[in-house]
ROZA-896072 format. One record per residue (C-alpha): residue in one letter; z, x, y; residue number from 0. Coordinates in Angstrom, 2 decimals. Layout:
% residues N
ATOM  rest        z        x        y   nr
ATOM     A        Z        X        Y  NUM
...
***
This chain:
% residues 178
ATOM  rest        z        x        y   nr
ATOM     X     0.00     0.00     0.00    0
ATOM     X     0.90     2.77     2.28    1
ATOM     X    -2.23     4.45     1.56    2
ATOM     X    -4.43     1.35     2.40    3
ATOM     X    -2.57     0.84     5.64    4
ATOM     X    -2.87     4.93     6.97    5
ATOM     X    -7.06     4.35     6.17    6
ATOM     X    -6.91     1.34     8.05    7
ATOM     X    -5.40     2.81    11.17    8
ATOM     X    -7.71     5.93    10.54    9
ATOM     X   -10.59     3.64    10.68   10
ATOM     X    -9.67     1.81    13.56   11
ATOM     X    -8.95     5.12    15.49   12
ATOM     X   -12.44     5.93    14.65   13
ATOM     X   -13.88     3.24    15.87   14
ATOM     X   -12.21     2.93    19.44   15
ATOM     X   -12.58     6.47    19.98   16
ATOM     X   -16.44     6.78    19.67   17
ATOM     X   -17.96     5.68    22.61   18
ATOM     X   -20.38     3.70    23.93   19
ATOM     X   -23.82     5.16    24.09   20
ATOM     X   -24.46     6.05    28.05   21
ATOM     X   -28.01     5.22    29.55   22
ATOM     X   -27.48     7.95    32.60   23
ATOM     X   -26.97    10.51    29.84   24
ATOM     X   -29.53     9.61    28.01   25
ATOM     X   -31.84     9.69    30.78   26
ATOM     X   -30.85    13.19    31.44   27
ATOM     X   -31.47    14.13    27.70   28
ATOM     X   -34.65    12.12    27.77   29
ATOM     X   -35.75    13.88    30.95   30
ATOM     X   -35.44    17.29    29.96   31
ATOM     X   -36.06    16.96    25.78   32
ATOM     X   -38.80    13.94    25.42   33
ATOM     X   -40.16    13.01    28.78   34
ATOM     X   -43.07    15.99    28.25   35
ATOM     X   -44.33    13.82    25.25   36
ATOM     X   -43.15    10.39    25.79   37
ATOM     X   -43.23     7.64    28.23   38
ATOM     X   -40.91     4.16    28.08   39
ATOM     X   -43.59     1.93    28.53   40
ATOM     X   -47.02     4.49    28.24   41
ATOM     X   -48.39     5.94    25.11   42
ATOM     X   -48.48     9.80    25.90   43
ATOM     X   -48.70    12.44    23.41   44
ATOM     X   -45.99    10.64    21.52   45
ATOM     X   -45.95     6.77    21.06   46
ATOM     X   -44.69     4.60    24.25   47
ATOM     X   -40.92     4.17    23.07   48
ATOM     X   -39.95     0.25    24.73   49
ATOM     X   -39.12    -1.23    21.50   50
ATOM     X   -38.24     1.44    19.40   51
ATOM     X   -34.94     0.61    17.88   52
ATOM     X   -36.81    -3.02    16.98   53
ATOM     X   -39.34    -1.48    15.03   54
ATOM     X   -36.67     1.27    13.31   55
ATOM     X   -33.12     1.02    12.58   56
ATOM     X   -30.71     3.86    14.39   57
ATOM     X   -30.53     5.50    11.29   58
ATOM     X   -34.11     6.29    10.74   59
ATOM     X   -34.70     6.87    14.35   60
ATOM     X   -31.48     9.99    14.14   61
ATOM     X   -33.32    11.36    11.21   62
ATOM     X   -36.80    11.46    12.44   63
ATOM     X   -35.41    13.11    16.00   64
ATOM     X   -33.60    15.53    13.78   65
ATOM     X   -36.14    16.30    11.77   66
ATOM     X   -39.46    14.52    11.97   67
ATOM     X   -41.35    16.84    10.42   68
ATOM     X   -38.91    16.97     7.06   69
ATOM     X   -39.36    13.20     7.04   70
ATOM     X   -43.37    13.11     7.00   71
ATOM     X   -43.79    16.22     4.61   72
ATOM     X   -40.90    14.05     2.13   73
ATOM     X   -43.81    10.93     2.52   74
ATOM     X   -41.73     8.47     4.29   75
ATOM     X   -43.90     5.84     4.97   76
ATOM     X   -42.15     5.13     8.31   77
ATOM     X   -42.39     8.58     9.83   78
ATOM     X   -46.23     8.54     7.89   79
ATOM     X   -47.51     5.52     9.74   80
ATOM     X   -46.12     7.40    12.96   81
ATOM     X   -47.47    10.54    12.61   82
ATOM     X   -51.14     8.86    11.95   83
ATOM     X   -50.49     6.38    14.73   84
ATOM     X   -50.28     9.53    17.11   85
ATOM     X   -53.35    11.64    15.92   86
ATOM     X   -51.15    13.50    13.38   87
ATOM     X   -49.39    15.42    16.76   88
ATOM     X   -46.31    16.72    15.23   89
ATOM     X   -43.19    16.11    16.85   90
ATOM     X   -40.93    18.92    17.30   91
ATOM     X   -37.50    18.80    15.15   92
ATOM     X   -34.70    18.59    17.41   93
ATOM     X   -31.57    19.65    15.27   94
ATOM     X   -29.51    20.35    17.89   95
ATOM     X   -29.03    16.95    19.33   96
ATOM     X   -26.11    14.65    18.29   97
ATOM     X   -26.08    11.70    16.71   98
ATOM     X   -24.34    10.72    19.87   99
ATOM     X   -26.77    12.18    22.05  100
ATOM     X   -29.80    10.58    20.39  101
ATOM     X   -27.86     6.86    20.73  102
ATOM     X   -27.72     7.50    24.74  103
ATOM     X   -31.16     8.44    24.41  104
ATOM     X   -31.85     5.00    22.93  105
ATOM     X   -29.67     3.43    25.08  106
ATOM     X   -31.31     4.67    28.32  107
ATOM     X   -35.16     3.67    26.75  108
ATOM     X   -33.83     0.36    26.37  109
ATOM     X   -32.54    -0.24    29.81  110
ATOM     X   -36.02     0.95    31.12  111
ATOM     X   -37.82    -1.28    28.88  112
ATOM     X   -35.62    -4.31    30.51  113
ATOM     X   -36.53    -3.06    33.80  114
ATOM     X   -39.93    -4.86    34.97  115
ATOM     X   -42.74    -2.77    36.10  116
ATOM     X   -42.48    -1.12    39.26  117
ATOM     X   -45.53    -0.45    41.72  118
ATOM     X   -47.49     2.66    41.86  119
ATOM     X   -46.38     4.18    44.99  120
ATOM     X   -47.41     7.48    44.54  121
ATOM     X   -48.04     9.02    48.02  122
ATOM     X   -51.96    10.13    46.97  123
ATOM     X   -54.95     7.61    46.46  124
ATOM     X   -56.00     6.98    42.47  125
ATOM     X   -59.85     7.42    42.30  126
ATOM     X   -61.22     4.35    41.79  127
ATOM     X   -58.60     2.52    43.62  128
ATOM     X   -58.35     3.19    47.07  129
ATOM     X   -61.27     4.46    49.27  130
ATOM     X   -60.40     7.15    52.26  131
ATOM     X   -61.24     5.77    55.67  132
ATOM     X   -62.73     8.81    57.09  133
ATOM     X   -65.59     8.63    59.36  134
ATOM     X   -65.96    12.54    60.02  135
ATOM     X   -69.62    12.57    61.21  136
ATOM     X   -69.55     9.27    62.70  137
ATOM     X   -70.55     8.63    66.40  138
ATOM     X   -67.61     6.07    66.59  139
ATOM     X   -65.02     8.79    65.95  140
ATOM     X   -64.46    10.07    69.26  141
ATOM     X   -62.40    12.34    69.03  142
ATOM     X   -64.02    14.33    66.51  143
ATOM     X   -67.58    14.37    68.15  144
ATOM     X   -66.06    14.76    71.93  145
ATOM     X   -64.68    18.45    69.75  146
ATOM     X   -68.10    18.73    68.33  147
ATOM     X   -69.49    18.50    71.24  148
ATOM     X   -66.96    20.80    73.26  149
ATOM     X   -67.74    23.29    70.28  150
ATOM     X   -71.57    22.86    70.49  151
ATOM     X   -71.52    23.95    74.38  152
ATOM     X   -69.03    26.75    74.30  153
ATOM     X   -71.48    28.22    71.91  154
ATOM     X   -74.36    27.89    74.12  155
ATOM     X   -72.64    29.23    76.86  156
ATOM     X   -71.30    32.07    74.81  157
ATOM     X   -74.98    32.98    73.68  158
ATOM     X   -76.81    32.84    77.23  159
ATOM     X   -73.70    35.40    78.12  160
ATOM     X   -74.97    37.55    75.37  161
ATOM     X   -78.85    37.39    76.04  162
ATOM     X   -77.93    37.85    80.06  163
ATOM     X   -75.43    40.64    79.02  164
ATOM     X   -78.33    42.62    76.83  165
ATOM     X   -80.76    41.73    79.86  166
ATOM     X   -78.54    43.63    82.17  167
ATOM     X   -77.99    46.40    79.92  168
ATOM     X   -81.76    46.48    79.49  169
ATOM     X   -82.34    46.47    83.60  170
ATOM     X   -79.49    49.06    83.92  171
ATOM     X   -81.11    51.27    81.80  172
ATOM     X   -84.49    50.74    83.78  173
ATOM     X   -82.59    52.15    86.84  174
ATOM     X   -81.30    54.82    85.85  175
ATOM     X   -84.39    56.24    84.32  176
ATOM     X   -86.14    56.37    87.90  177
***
């Protein structure tokens, strides 16, 4: 009796003291371990990961972090249909990681996948999408053809200068030879 009731208490110590997976850890493991290869919501090199932990339990998805490769060369037809899925790209075994650290993982790709889309802000055009309004050789750009034009006579001034300048040289050479 005493024996059932000190594994009972050890199991509920176990319990309480794990904790809860943590999505702003995980995005800080996901940033720097699987953002390079995967995407939330995109297919990348790796598959787009929204949904994962519906389409695998935790378990398989700890293993196949751990040790993908293991898993596809032992013919599990799980970590098979993924590796075929993504053009037979292997992904890298990550050994190192915690079970722990792989749950925060999850739990930050599943808060991303709740978020809704958000709008492609990016501070550069997308070819295709948005057109430059540039009119650089336009007539209705003023102040791009009043410098064109500024340009256009301080060169013609600066090369009658030159041709008077040789002229002069050329008459002051006259001169002196009489």
């Amino acid at each position: 009796m005493n024996g059932k009731l000190v594994l009972t208490f050890l199991l509920l110590c176990y319990c309480f003291s794990s904790k809860a997976a943590d999505p702003a850890e995980g995005k800080k493991l996901f940033q720097a371990r699987c953002a390079s290869c995967h995407n939330v919501n995109k297919k990348l090199t790796g598959p787009a990961l929204a949904g994962v932990d519906e389409r695998h339990s935790e378990a398989w998805i700890i293993n196949f972090v751990k040790a993908s490769q293991s898993m596809v060369k032992a013919g599990d037809k799980e970590a098979l249909a993924v590796y075929n899925a993504n053009n037979q790209v292997a992904m890298p075994d990550h050994p190192d990681l915690s079970d722990e650290m792989i749950r925060d993982i999850l739990a930050y790709v599943k808060e991303e996948a709740g978020k809704a889309p958000q709008a492609d802000d990016a501070p550069f055009s997308r070819p295709g999408q948005k057109e430059p309004n540039l009119m650089p050789l336009s007539i209705y750009n003023f102040p791009f053809m009043i410098a064109y034009i500024l340009l256009v006579v301080i060169i013609i001034i600066l090369l009658v200068f030159l041709v008077n300048v040789k002229g002069y040289e050329h008459h002051m050479e006259e001169k002196q030879k009489e």
